[in-house]
N, C-alpha and C positions, 0 to 999 in steps of 0.2 A: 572706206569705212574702217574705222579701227574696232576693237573687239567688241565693242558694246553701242556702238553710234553708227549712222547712216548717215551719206554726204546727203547733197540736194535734190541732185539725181535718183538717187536711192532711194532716197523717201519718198519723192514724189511718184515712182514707178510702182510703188508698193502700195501708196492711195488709190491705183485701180481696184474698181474693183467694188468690194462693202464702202470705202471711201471715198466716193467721188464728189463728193459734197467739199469734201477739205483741200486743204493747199499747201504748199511748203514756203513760208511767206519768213524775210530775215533768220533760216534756221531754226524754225519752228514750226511745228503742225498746226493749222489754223481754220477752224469755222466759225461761219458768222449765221444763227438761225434767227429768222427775221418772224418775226411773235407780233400775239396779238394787241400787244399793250405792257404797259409796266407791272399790272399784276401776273402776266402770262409771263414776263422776264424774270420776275423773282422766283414763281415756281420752278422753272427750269434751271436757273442758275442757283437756285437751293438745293434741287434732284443731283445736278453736275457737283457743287458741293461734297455730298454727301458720299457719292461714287469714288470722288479723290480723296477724301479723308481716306473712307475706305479702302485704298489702295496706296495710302501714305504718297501720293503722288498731286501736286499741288499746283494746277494750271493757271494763270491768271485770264481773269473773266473781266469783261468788258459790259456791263448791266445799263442799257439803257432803253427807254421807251420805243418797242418797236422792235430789239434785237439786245441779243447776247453775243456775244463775241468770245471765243476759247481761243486760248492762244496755249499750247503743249511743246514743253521741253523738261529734258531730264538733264536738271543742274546736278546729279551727282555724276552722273555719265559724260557731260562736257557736251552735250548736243543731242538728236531725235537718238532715240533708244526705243529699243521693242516694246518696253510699259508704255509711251508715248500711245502708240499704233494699239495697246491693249483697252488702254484709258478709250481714245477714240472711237474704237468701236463697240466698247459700252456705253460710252455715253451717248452716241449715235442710235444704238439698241433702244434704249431707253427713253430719250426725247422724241425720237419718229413711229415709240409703237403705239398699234392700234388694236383693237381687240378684234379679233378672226370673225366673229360674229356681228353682220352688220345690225341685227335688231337692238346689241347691246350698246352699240356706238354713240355717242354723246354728240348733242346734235351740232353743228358747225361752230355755232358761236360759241359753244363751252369749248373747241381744241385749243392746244397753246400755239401753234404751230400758223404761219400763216401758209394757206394754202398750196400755193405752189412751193414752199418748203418743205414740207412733210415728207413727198415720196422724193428729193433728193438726198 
């Protein structure tokens, strides 16, 4: 690891953990959330948007019927950097939450998430 990046190893030992959904695929942090359809793709890959604007950090997304695909690296850093790992686990925060209160839960077919995606 040089001062600001993490080898393959590295990164990938560091995805234990809040990340085990994600991978370290060609030198980059990588998840694939498998959704309920094209509308369910857009909202979440507009949410993940919004989060990297917000964070001037700019992941390329994979938008397609059924799943979104993130792929994170830090082009100024030269490879996986600690915003990488930051970005992931807001965006992760954010697409798998649920509200603590089951009465207020939105019934199945309104979540974005397909099921067995969610709690990973």
């Amino acid at each position: 690891m040089t001062s600001s990046t993490f080898d393959t190893g590295q990164a990938a030992a560091r995805l234990v953990g809040t990340l085990v959904s994600w991978r370290v695929i060609d030198g980059r942090l990588c998840r694939t959330y498998r959704t309920r359809g094209w509308k369910s793709s857009l909202m979440i890959a507009n949410a993940i948007g919004h989060l990297a604007e917000t964070a001037w950090h700019h992941p390329d997304l994979l938008v397609a019927y059924g799943r979104v695909e993130v792929r994170l690296v830090d082009h100024d850093a030269g490879g996986i950097s600690a915003r990488d790992f930051a970005l992931a686990e807001k965006i992760e925060e954010l697409v798998a939450w649920r509200p603590a209160d089951p009465l207020k839960v939105a019934p199945e077919r309104f979540t974005l998430l397909e099921p067995d995606d969610s709690a990973s």
